[in-house]
C-alpha positions as CSV (number, residue, x, y, z in Angstrom):
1,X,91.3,-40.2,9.4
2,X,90.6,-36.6,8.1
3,X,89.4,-33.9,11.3
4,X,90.2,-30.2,12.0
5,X,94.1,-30.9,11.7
6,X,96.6,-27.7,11.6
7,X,97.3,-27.0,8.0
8,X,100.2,-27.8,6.4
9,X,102.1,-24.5,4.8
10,X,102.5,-24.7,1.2
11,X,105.1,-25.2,-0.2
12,X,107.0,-22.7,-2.4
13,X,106.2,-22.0,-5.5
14,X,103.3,-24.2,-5.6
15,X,100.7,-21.7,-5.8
16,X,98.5,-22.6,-3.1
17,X,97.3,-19.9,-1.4
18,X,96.0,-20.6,2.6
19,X,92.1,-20.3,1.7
20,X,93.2,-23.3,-0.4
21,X,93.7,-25.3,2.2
22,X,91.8,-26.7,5.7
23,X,92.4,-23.0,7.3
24,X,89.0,-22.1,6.0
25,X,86.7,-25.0,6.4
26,X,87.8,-28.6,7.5
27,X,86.0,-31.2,7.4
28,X,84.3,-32.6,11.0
29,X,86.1,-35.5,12.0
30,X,83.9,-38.4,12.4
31,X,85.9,-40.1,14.9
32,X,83.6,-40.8,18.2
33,X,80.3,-39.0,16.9
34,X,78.0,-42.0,17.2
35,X,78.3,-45.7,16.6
36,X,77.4,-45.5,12.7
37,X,79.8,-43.0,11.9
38,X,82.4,-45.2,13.7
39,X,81.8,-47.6,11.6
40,X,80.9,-46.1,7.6
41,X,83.5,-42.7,8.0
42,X,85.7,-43.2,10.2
43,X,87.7,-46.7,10.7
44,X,86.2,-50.1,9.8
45,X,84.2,-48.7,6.4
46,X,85.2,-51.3,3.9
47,X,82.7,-53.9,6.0
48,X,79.4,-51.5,5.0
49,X,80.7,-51.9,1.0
50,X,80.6,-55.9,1.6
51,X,77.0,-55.5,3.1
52,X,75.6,-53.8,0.9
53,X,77.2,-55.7,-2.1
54,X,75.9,-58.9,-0.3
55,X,72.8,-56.8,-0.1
56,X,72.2,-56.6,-3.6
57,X,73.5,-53.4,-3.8
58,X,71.2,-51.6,-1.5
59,X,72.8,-49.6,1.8
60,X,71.9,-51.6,4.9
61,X,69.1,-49.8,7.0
62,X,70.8,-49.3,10.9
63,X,68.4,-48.7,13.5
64,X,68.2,-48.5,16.8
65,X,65.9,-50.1,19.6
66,X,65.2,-53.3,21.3
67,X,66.0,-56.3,19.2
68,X,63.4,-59.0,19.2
69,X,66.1,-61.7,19.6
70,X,67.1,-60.3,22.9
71,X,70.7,-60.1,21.9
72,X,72.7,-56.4,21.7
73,X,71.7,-56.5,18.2
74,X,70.2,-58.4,15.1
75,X,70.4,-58.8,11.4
76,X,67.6,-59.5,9.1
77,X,69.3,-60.5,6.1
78,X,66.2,-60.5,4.0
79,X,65.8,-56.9,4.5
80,X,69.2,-55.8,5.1
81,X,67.6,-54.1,8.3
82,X,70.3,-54.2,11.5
83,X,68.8,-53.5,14.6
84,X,71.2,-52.3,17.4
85,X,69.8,-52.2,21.1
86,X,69.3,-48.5,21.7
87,X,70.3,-48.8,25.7
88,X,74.2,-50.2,24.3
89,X,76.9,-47.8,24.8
90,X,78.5,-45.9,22.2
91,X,81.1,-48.3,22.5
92,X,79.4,-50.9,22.8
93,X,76.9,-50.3,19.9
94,X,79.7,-49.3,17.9
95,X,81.1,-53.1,18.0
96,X,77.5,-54.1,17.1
97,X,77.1,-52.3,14.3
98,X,80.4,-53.8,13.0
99,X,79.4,-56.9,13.6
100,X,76.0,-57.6,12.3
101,X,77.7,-55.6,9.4
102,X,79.7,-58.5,9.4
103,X,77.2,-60.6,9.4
104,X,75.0,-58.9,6.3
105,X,78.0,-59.5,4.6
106,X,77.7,-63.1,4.8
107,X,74.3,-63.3,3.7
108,X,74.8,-65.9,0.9
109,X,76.8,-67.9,3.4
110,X,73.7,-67.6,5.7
111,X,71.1,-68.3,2.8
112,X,73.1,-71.3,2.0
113,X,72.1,-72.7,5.3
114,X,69.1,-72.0,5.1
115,X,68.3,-73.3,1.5
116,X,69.8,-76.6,2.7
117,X,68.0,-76.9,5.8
118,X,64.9,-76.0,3.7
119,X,65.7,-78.7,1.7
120,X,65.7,-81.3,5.1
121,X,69.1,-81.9,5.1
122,X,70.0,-80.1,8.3
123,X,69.2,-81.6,11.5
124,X,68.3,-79.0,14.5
125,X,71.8,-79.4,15.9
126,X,73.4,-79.3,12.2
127,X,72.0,-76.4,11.1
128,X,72.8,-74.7,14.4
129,X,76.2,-75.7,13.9
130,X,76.5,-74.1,10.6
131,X,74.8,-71.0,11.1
132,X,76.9,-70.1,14.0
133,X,80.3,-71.1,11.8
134,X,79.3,-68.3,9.4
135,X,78.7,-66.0,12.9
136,X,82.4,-67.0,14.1
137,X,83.7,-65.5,10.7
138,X,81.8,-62.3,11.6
139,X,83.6,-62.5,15.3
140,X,87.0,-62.7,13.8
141,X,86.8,-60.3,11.5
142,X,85.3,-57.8,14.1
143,X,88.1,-58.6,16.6
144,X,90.5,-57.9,14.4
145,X,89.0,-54.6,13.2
146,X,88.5,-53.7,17.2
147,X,92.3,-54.3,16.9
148,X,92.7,-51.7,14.5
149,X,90.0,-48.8,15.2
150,X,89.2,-49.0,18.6
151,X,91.5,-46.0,19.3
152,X,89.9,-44.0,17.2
153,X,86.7,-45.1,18.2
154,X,87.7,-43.4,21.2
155,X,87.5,-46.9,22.5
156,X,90.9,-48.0,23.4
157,X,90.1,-48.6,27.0
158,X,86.5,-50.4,26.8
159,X,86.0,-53.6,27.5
160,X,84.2,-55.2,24.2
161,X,82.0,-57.6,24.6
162,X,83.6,-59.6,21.7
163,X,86.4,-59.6,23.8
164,X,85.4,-62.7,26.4
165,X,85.5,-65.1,22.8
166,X,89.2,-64.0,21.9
167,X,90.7,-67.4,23.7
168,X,89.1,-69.8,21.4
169,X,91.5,-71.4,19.3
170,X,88.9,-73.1,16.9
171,X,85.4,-73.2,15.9
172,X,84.8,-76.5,17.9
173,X,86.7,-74.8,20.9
174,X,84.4,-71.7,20.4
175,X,81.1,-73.7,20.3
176,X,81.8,-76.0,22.9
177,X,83.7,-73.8,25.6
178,X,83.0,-70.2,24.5
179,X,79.6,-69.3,22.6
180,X,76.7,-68.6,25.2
181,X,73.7,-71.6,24.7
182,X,70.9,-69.2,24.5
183,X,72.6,-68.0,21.6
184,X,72.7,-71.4,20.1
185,X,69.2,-71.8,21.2
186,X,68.1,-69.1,19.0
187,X,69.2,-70.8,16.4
188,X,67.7,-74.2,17.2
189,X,64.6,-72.7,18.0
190,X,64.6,-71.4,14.6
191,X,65.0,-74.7,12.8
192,X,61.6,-75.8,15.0
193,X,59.9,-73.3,13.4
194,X,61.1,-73.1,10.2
195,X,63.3,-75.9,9.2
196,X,61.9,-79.5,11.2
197,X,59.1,-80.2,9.5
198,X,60.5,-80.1,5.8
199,X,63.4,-82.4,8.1
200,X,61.3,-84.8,9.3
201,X,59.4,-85.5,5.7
202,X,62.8,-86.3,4.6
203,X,63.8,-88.4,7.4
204,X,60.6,-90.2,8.3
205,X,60.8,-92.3,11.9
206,X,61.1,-96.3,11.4
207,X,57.7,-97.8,12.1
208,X,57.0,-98.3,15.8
209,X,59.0,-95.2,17.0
């Protein structure tokens, strides 16, 4: 983590003078600026390389303001545009960010889903069941970053929201006991519109039903 540290004395002979060194201008420390910086400069950073390489090499767009899912936050992996809800906490939004990071990342995880439920092989259940296994990758890697930065976050005492899921000891044990149903809904809901008709062409009803 680089900030406004004391500088360290050179050593002899070495030829560093002090305007060589953090005496005359250090760099701001990033630490607990704002949610973004948490995440791209100061602890956590290697998840906004994977995004953007999942991306196709463009930076993810973050923005903040009322996500039209009605969740803290949203990814729209065909843009690469995450939208974090602006009333969050810096804490909070902070964890968000992470997270649909995390989720960017998977983007050809998610598009495998979807190309396969475009394809009518995913029933509504199905294809809500795979979708939200690529999500519980994204959970566990943000716990475990939480783990790591949340100190210096300036964090280390908030209650995540991620935090709640930690008991589950499986994906099934996470879907069945753990994962809110409106967030499975969303996903369901998704499949009507998108998804049930190129289903149902596939799997046609027997006569009489």
């Amino acid at each position: 983590m680089s900030g406004p540290n004391e500088p360290t004395p050179p050593s002899a002979g070495d030829g560093a003078t002090p305007i060589d060194s953090c005496i005359a201008e250090c760099p701001p420390d990033p630490c607990g600026k704002d949610a973004i910086a948490n995440v791209t400069e100061c602890c956590g950073s290697e998840i906004f390389a994977a995004a953007k390489k999942a991306n196709g090499g463009k930076e993810p767009k973050i923005v903040f303001g009322k996500p039209s899912s009605g969740f803290d936050a949203e990814t729209d992996t065909a843009t690469g545009t995450i939208t974090v809800n602006s009333a969050s906490s810096q804490c909070t939004a902070t964890e968000s960010v992470y997270f649909e990071l995390a989720n960017l990342s998977n983007k050809p995880a998610f598009d495998k889903v979807d190309g396969n439920a475009a394809a009518g092989n995913l029933s509504r259940e199905d294809y809500a069941l795979a979708s939200e296994q690529v999500e519980y990758d994204s959970l566990k890697n943000t716990l475990a970053v939480i783990d790591t930065c949340k100190k210096k976050w300036g964090c280390e005492s908030h209650p995540f929201d991620l935090d709640a899921l930690r008991p589950a000891k499986s994906f099934s044990d996470y879907y069945k006991n753990y994962l809110d149903e409106s967030h499975k809904e969303y996903y369901r809901k998704s499949w009507d519109s998108d998804y049930k008709a190129a289903y149902n062409a596939k799997h046609p009803s027997p006569p009489g039903k």
